[in-house]
C-alpha positions in Angstrom: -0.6 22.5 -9.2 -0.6 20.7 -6.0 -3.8 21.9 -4.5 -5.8 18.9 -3.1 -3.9 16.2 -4.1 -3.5 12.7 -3.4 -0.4 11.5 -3.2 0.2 7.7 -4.2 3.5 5.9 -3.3 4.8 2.7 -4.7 7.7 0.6 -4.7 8.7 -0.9 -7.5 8.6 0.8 -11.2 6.0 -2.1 -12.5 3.8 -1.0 -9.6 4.7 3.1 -11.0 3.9 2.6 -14.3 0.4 0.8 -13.9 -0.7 3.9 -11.5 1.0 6.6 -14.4 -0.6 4.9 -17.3 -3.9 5.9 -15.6 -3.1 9.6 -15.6 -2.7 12.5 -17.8 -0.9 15.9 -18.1 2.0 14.8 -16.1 4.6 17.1 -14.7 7.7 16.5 -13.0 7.8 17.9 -9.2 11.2 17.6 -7.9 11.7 18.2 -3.8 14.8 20.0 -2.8 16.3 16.3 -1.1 16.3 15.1 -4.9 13.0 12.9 -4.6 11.0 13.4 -8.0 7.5 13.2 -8.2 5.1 13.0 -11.0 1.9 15.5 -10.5 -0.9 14.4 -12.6 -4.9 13.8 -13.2 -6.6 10.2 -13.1 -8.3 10.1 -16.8 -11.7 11.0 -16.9 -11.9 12.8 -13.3 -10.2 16.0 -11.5 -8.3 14.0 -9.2 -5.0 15.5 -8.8 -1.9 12.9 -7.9 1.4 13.0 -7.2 3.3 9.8 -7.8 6.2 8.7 -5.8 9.2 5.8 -6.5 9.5 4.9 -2.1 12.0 1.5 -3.1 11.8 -1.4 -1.1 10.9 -1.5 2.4 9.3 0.3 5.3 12.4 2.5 6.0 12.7 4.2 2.4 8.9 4.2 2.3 8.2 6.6 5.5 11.2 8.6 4.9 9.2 9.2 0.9 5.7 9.7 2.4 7.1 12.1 5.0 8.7 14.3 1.8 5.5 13.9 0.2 3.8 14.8 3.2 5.5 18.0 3.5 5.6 19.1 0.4 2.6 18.6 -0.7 -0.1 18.8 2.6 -2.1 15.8 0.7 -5.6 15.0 1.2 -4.9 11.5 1.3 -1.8 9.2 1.0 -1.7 6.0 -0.6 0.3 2.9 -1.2 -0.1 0.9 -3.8 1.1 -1.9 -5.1 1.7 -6.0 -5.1 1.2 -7.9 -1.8 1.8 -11.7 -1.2 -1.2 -13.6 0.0 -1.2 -15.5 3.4 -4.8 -17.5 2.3 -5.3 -19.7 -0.5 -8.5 -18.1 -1.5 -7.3 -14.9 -2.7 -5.5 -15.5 -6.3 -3.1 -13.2 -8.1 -5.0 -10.5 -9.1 -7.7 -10.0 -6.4 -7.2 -6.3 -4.8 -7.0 -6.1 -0.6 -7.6 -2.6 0.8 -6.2 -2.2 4.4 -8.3 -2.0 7.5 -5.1 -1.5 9.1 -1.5 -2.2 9.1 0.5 -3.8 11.0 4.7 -3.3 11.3 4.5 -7.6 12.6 8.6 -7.1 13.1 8.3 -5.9 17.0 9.2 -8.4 19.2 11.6 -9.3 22.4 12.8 -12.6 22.3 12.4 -14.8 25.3 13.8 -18.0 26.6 10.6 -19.5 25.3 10.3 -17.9 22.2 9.4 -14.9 20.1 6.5 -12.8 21.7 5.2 -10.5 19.0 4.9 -6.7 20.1 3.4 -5.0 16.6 2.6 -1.8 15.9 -0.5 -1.1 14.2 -1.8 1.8 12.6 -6.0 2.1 11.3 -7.0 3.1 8.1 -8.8 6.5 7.7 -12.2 6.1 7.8 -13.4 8.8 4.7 -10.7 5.9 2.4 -12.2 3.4 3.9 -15.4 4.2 3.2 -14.6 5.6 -0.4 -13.0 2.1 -0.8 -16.1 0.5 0.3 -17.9 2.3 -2.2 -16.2 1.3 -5.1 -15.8 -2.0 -4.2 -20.0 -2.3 -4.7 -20.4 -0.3 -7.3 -17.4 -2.5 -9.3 -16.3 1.3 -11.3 -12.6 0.7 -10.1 -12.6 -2.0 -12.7 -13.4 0.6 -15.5 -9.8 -0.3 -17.5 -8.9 -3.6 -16.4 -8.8 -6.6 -18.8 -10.8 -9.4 -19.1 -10.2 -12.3 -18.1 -10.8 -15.5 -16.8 -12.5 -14.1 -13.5 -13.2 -10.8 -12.0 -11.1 -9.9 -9.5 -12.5 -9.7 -6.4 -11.6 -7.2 -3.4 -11.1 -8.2 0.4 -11.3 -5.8 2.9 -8.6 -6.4 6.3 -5.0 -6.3 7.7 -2.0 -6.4 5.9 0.9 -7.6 7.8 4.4 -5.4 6.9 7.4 -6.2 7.5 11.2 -6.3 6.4 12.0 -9.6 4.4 10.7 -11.0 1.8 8.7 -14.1 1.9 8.9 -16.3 -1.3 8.1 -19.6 0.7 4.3 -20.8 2.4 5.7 -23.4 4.5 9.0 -21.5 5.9 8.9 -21.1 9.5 8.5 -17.5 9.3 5.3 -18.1 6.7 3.6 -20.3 9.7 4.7 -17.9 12.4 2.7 -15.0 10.7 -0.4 -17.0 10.0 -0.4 -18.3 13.5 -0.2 -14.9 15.7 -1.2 -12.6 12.4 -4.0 -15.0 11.4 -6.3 -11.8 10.2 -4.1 -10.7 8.1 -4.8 -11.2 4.6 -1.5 -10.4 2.9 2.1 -9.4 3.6 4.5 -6.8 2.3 7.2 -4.3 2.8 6.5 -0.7 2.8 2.4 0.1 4.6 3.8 0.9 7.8 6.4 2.8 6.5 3.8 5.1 5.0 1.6 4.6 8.0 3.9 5.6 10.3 5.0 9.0 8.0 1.1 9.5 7.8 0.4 9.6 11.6 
């Protein structure tokens, strides 16, 4: 049942429920910590996936991928799931695929200010690629409604961190644009699954 599967982690059960609607012949894997997973197929292919609830945050996410990890020796682990955009030209809706991560949250603070010290963490190059892939040929849009425009997808960093950003002018929302100013969107839980993953 869990031969070359790929496990996908989200963290919020709106973010579950779109990846479990796409799959079939579900079955409940639980781990021996408690943690339950749902093992099934992506319609229409043989890809094998084990779903996982991380919650919010980095530190729930790599302690989930590191379960998944070890219990099921995946091919690939992904997270998935809503981001907030840093740019005004990417509108709800548009997909960004990591190039890689970074945990923006190290730092020291000095008499004359914050001085970041990330961590970052690559993407694999075979997802990477795949992503690539499917971004030209459009067939990851097989199943997603019409509507006004086609989403578009936008390959770069995503900036991860602890805290919640619901403002664009906040001085934290200027800080990351200003010494993350690659980064493309910001959330909670990649480099919790990118650390668990290296």
């Amino acid at each position: 049942m869990t031969e070359n599967v790929v496990v996908v982690l989200t963290a919020l059960n709106l973010e579950y429920e779109a990846v479990r609607r796409r799959l079939t012949d579900l079955q409940v894997h639980r781990h021996e910590r408690g943690t339950r997973f749902e093992v099934g197929t992506v319609r229409g292919t043989r890809c094998r996936i084990a779903l996982g609830l991380t919650d919010k945050g980095n530190h729930s996410a790599a302690v989930l991928a590191e379960r998944a990890v070890q219990e099921f020796s995946p091919v690939a682990v992904l997270f998935v799931g809503v981001a907030g955009a840093l740019w005004d030209d990417m509108p709800l809706g548009d997909v960004v695929v990591a190039k890689h991560v970074y945990a923006y949250h190290g730092g020291t603070s000095e008499d004359d200010g914050l001085k970041s010290r990330p961590r970052v963490w690559e993407t694999d190059h075979g997802i990477s690629q795949l992503a690539s892939h499917l971004a030209r040929t459009g067939d990851w849009l097989d199943g997603v409604p019409a509507g006004p425009r086609t989403p578009r997808v936008h390959f770069g960093p995503i900036a991860a961190g602890e805290i919640v950003h619901n403002s664009r002018i906040s001085y934290e929302a200027r800080w990351l644009r200003e010494y993350y100013n690659d980064a493309l969107a910001i959330e909670m839980e990649s480099a919790g699954v990118a650390q668990a993953g290296h």
